[in-house]
C-alpha positions, 0 to 999 in steps of 0.5 A: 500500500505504502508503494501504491501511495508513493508512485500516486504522488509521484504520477500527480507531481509530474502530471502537475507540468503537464496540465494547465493552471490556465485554461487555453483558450483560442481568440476565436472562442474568447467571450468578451468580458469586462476588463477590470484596468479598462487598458486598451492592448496598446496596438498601433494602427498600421499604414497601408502596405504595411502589411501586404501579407495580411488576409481578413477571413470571414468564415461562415457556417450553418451555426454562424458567422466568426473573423479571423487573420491569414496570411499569404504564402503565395499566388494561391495559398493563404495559411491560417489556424485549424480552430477557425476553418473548423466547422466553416462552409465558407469563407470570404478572404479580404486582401490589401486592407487596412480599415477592415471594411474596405479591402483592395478585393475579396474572394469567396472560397468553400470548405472543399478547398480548406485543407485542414491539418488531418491531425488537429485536436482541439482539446489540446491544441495540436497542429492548429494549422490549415491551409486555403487554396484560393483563385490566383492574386496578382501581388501588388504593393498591397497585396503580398506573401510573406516568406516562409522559414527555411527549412534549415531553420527549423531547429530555431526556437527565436527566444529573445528575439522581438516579432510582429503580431498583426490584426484586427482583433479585439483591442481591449477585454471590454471590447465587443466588436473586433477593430475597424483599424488594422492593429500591430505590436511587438511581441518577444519570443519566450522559452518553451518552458516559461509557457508551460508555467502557465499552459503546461506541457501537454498543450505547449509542446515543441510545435508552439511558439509563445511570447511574453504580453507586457502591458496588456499587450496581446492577440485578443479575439479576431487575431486566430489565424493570424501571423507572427512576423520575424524579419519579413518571414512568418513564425506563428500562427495565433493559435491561443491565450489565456482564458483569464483575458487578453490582457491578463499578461499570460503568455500567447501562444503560436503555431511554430511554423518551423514544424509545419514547413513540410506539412506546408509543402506536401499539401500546396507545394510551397 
């Protein structure tokens, strides 16, 4: 009995890393609530062609309607988060815009040429990736792809390094609709194991990227999908938060694209 009880102590201490001591949530799925300090989460508005790379993504199902960010990696790709062509039938895609209602030009693509990572589980936010296969864009100043990692990058973990996250998500817990204004912040890339202090290591595993989010300053809900950029190439897709609120200061954590450049290749070409 005495070695019973030790070896269930010893499986509850290390379960302890594993489990999260703050539920992850995806910014899709954050519900609006209101925030105690009021702080915005010090975005700044981008310029036009800032961000040429940025895709607005309105997806439609039978249950609804929700908004997430993209990015394009080529002619005919756009890349996003598996949690937000989960369960769509359609999506409209707008390129080249900076206030949100007014793109350069949309697309309406269905769920047939969503291509979502066959192995996504949601539970515990594995490979939140999905790829969309759209009609060919001519690139223009605003309208653009961004690059992606090489593939001798991929044992690159960027800690230390600072990014650029972009979208029009929420720019404050209290807000209940997403920005009119594409927004952008800095972001510092932290260790794996500073995440898993807060999200555990069953959801933070070597396929996440996370960043520290000072000053309330973070992806809210309506920045899913969306890029990390590092030096003009993409890094992370915004994959989840904290469920305590955007501005909460826990960590926010990306799809590493590192993992996926092969995964990316087979399935579009890229």
């Amino acid at each position: 009995m005495k070695v019973f009880v030790v070896l269930v102590l010893a499986l509850a201490s290390a379960s302890a890393g594993l489990l999260p001591q703050t539920a992850p949530v995806h910014p899709r799925d954050r519900i609006s609530v209101p925030s105690i300090n009021g702080r915005i989460t010090n975005g700044k508005d981008a310029v036009a062609g800032q961000f040429p790379y940025q895709v607005g993504l309105s997806f439609s199902s039978s249950k609804g309607s929700w908004w997430c960010g993209g990015s394009i990696i080529g002619n005919e790709w756009v890349v996003t988060a598996a949690h937000c062509t989960d369960g769509a039938t359609s999506v409209t895609i707008n390129y080249g815009a900076t206030v949100r209602t007014s793109p350069q030009f949309t697309q309406k693509v269905s769920s047939s040429d969503f291509i979502q990572h066959e192995s996504y589980l949601s539970l515990t936010v594995r490979n939140d990736i999905s790829l969309i296969k759209t009609p060919s864009v001519s690139f223009s100043a605003n309208v653009n792809k961004i690059a992606l990692p090489a593939i001798s990058s991929s044992y690159s973990t960027y800690t230390g390094k600072t990014a650029v996250a972009s979208g029009w998500g929420l720019t404050s817990d209290s807000a209940t609709a997403v920005a009119s204004h594409l927004q952008y912040t800095d972001l510092t890339v932290i260790e794996n194991s500073v995440c898993q202090q807060t999200f555990g290591s069953l959801i933070v595993t070597s396929r996440v990227i996370c960043v520290a989010t000072p000053k309330g300053t973070s992806t809210c809900q309506g920045d899913s999908g969306g890029p990390l950029n590092l030096d003009g190439t993409l890094i992370g897709i915004t994959s989840f938060g904290s469920a305590d609120g955007c501005e909460a200061g826990a960590p926010a954590a990306f799809t590493r694209v590192t993992s996926y450049v092969d995964w990316i290749k087979a399935n579009s070409g890229i």
